[in-house]
C-alpha positions as a Markdown table, in Angstrom:
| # | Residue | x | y | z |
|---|---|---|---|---|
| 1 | Unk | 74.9 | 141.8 | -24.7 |
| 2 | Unk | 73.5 | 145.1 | -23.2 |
| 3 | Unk | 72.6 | 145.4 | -19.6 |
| 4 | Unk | 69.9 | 147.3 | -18.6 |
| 5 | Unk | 70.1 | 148.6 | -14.3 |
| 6 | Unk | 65.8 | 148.6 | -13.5 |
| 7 | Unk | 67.0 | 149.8 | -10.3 |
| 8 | Unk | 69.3 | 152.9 | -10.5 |
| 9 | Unk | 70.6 | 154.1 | -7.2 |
| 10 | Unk | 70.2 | 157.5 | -6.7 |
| 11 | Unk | 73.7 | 158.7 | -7.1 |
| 12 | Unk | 73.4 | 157.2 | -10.5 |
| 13 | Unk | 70.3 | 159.4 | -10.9 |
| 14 | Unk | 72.3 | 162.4 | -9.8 |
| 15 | Unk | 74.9 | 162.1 | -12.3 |
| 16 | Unk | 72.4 | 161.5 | -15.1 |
| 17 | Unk | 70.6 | 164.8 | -13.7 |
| 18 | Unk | 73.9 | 166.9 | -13.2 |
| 19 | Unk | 76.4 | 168.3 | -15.8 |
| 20 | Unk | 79.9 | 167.5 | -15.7 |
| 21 | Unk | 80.7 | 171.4 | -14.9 |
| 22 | Unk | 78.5 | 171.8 | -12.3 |
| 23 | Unk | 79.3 | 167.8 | -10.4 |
| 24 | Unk | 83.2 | 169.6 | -10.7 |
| 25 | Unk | 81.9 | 172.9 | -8.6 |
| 26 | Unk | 80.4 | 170.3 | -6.2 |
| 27 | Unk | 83.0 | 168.2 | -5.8 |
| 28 | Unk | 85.9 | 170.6 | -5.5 |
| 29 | Unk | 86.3 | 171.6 | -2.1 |
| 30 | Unk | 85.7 | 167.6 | -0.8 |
| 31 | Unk | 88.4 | 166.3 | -3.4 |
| 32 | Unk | 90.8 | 169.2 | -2.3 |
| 33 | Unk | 90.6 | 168.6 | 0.7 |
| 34 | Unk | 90.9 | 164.8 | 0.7 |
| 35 | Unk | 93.6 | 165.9 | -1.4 |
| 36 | Unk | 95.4 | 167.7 | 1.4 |
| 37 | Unk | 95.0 | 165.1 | 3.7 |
| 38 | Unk | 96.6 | 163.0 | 1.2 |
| 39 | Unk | 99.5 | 165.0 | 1.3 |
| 40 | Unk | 99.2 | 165.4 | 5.2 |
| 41 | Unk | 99.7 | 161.7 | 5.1 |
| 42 | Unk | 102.2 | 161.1 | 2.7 |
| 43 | Unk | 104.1 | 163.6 | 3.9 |
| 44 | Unk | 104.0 | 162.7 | 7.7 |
| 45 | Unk | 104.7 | 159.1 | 6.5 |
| 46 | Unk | 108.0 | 160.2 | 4.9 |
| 47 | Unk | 109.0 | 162.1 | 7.6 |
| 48 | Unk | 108.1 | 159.2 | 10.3 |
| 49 | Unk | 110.1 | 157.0 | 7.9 |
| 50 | Unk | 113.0 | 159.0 | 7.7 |
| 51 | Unk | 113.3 | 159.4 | 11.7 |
| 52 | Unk | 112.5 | 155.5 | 11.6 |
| 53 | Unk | 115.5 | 155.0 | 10.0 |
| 54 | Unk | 117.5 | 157.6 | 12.0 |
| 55 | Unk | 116.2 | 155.5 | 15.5 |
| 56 | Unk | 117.4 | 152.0 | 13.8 |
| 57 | Unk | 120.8 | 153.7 | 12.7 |
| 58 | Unk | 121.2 | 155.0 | 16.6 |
| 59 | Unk | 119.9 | 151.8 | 17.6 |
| 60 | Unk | 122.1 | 149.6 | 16.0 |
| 61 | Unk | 125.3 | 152.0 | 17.0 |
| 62 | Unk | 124.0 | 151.8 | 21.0 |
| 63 | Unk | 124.2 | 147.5 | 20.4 |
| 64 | Unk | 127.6 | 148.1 | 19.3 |
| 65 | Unk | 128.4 | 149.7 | 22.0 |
| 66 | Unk | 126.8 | 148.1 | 24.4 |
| 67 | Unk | 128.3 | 144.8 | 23.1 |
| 68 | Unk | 131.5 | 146.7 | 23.2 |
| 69 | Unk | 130.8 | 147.4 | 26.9 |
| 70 | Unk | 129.7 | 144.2 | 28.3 |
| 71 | Unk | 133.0 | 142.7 | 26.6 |
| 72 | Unk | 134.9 | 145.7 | 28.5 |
| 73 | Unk | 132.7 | 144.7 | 31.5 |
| 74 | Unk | 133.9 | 141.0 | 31.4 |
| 75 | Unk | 137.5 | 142.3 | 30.1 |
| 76 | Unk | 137.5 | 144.4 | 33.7 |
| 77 | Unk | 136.1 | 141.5 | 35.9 |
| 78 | Unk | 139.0 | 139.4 | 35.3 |
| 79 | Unk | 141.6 | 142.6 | 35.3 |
| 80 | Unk | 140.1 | 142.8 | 39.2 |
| 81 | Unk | 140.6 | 138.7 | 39.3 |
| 82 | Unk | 143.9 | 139.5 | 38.4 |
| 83 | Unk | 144.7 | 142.0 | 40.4 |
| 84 | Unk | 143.2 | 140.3 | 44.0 |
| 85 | Unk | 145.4 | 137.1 | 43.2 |
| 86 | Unk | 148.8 | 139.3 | 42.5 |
| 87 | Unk | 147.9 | 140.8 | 45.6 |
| 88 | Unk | 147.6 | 137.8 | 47.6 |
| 89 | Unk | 150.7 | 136.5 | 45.8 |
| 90 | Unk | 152.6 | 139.7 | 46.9 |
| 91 | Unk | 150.7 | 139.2 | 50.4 |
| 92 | Unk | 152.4 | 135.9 | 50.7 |
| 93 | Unk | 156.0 | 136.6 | 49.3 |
| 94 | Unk | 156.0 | 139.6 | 52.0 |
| 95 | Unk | 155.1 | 136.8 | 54.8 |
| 96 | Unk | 157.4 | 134.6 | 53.8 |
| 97 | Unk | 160.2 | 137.3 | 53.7 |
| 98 | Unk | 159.1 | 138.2 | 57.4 |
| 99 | Unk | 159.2 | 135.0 | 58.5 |
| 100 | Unk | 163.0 | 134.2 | 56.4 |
| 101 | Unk | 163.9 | 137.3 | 58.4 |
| 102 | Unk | 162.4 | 135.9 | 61.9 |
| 103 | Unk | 164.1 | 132.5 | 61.1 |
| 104 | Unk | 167.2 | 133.5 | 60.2 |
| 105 | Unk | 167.3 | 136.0 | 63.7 |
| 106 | Unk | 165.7 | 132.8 | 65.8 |
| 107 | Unk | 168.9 | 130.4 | 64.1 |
| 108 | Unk | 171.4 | 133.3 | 64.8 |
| 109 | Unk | 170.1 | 133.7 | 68.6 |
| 110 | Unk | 170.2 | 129.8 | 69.7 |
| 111 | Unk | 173.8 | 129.9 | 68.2 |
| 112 | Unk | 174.7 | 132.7 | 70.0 |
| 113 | Unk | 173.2 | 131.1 | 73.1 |
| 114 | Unk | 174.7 | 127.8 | 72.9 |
| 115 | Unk | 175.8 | 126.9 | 76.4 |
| 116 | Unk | 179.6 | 125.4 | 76.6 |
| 117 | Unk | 180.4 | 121.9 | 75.0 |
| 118 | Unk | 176.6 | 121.7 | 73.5 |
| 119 | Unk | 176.4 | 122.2 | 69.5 |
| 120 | Unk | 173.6 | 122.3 | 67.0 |
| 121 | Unk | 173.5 | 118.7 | 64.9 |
| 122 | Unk | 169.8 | 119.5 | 62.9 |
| 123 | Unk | 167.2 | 122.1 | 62.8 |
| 124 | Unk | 164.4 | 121.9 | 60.9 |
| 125 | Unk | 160.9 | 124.1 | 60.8 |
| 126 | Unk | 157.1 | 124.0 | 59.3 |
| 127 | Unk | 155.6 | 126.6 | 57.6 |
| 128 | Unk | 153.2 | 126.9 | 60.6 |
| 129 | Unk | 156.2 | 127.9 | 62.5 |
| 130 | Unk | 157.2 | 125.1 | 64.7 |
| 131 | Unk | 160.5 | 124.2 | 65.1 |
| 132 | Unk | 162.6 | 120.9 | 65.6 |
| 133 | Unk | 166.0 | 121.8 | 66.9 |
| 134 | Unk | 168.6 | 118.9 | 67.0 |
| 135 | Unk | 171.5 | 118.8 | 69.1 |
| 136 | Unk | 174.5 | 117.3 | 71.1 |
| 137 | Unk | 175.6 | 118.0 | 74.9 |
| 138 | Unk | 178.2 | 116.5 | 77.5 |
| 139 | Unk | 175.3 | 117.4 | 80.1 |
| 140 | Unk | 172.1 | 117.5 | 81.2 |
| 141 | Unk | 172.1 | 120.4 | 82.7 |
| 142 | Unk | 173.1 | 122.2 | 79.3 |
| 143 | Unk | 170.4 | 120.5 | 77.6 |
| 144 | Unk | 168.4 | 122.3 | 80.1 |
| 145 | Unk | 170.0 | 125.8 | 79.9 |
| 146 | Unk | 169.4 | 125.1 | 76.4 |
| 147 | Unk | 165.4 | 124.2 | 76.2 |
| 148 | Unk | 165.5 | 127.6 | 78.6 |
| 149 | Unk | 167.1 | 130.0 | 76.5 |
| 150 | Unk | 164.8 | 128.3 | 73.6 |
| 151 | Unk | 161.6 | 128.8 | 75.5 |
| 152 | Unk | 162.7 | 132.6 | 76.1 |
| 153 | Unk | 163.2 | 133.5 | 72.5 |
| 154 | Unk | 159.4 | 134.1 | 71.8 |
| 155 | Unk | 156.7 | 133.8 | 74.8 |
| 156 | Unk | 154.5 | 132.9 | 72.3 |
| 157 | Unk | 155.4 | 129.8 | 71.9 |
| 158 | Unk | 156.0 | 126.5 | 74.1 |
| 159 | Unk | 159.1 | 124.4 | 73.8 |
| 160 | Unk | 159.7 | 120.8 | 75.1 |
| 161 | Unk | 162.3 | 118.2 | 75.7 |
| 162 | Unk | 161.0 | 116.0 | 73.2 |
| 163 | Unk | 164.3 | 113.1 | 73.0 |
| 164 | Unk | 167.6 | 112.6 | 74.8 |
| 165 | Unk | 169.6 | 109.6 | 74.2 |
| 166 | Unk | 173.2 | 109.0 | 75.6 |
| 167 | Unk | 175.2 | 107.7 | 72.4 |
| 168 | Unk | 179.3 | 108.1 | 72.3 |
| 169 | Unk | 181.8 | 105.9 | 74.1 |
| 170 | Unk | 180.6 | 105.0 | 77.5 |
| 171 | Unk | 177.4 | 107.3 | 77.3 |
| 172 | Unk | 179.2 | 110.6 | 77.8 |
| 173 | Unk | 177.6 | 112.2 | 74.4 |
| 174 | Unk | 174.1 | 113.2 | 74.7 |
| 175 | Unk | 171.6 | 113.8 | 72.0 |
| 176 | Unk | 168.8 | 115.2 | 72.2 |
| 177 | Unk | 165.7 | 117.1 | 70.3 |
| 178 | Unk | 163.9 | 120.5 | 71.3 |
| 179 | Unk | 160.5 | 120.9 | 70.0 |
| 180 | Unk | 159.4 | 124.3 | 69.5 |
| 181 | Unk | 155.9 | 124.9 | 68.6 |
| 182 | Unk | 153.8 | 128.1 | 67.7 |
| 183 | Unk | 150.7 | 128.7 | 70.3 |
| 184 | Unk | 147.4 | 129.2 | 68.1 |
């Protein structure tokens, strides 16, 4: 079946008037030029697809990194946990070797001090500082010497007659408890 246009459109009536030659002259300079801004294009796509690829490459190695980092960054934070908890470790084992050394000075000087025919039975101490000193006396009057020199040892603290009790045969021993206590 043939189909026959009753309506050409007037490109179609431009064709049919021109010759191939002369439609070529015509049509050069546009098709060169859409030409060249095909290549414009393509090209300019390649290179925007190469330096795509170049920016998801530095990407990708900047994640890294970064993941790298932030496990550093963690890695650090408990280094510096660490570190403040051996310090307060080291902070307490220096205390506690201060206050070996005070004890072991205070338990030399209230031996030293003992006055005649009393003697240490029991002494005993909190880690706040406070002392319980235990002890045995033919006198009163020692037990009171003794709660004196006690009280002079450090200012900073207040000791007390806390028990006395006469044991032995006929009463003549004397027992008794200092209390020594830290002031806040």
């Amino acid at each position: 079946m043939i189909r026959f246009n009753y309506h050409p459109s007037p490109f179609e009536r431009f064709l049919d008037d021109t010759p191939a030659v002369a439609l070529f002259e015509r049509l050069r300079v546009p098709l060169a030029i859409i030409a060249a801004a095909l290549l414009g294009v393509a090209g300019t796509w390649s290179v925007e697809t190469q330096r795509m690829a170049q920016l998801e490459a530095q990407r990708a190695t900047l994640q890294v990194r970064l993941h790298a980092t932030a496990a550093g960054d963690d890695r650090a934070q408990r280094l510096l946990a660490d570190v403040t908890r051996l310090r307060a470790v080291r902070e307490r084992i220096a205390a506690g070797r201060r206050d070996v050394i005070v004890a072991t000075n205070t338990i030399a000087s209230i031996g030293n001090d003992l006055p005649p025919q009393t003697w240490l039975t029991a002494l005993g101490s909190t880690p706040a500082g406070d002392w319980t000193i235990g002890g045995r006396s033919t006198r009163v009057g020692e037990i009171g010497t003794m709660l004196r020199r006690v009280q002079s040892l450090d200012r900073g603290a207040t000791a007390r007659l806390i028990s006395i009790a006469a044991t032995g045969r006929a009463g003549r021993i004397l027992d008794f408890v200092i209390g020594w206590e830290r002031r806040p």
